[in-house]
N, C-alpha and C positions, 0 to 999 in steps of 0.2 A: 504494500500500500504506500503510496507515494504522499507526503506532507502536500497541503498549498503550498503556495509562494507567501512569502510576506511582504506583506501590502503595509507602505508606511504615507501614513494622513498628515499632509503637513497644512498648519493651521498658522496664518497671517492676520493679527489685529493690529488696525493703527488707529491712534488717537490725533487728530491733528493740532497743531498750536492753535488758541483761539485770535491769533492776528496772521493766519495764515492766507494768501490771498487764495483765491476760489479758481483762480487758473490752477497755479500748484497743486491744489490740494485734487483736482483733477484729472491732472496730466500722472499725478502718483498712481493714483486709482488707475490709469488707462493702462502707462507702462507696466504696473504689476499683474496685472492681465494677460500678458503674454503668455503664459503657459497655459490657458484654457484651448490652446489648438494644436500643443505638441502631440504628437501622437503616442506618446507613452502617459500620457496623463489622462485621468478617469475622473468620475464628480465631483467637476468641478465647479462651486456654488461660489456665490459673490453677495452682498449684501450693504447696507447701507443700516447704523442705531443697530451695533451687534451687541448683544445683552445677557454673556455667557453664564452669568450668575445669577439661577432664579434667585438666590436670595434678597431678602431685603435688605437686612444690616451690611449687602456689597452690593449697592447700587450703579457700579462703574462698569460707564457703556462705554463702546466703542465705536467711535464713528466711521467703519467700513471694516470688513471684514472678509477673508477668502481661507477657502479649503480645496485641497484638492491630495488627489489617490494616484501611486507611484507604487512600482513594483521597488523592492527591497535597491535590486540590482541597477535601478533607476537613477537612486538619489545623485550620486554622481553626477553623473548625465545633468540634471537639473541645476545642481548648484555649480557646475560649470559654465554652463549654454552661456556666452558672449550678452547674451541678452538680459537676462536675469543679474547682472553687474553693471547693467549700461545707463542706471539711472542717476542722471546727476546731481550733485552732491544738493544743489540749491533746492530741487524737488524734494530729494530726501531729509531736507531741514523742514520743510513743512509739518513734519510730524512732531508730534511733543514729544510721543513714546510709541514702541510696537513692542507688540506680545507674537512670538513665532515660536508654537508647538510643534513635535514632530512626534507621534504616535506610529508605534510597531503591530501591525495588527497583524498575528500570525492563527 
């Protein structure tokens, strides 16, 4: 009997500065989109007021959020790709803070 693969979720929150301008905060959002059309990449969901904590006493939302499913043998691939590195520095200052999980689902 042969194991699955292991499939790793990697999970992207950004918060963005509240004097961020709306172009920026944008053009983030578009360029980090690029991997919803690699072909090793699987559900891939995107969102906008992400609110990972039903709780109430951790009220802290996030203002856009993305998931997306990669084979184990992937990750590489991904955190390589010339693309996924090509955002510049001044888009990436848009952000106050980001939350990036990386979940082993075997």
């Amino acid at each position: 009997m042969t194991s699955p693969k292991a499939i790793v979720r990697h999970i992207v929150l950004v918060k963005f500065r509240s004097d961020a301008p709306d172009a920026l905060r944008q053009e983030l959002i578009e360029r980090s989109q690029w991997s919803r059309k690699a072909d090793y990449v699987s559900n891939y969901v995107c969102g906008h007021g992400v609110q990972p904590n039903p709780y109430p006493a951790q009220p802290d939302e996030w203002d856009w959020g993305m998931s997306l499913d990669m084979a184990r043998e992937d990750v590489e691939r991904y955190r390589d790709d010339p693309t996924h590195g090509a955002i510049p520095q001044e888009v990436i200052a848009a952000a106050e803070k980001f939350a990036i999980l990386d979940f082993v689902i075997e």
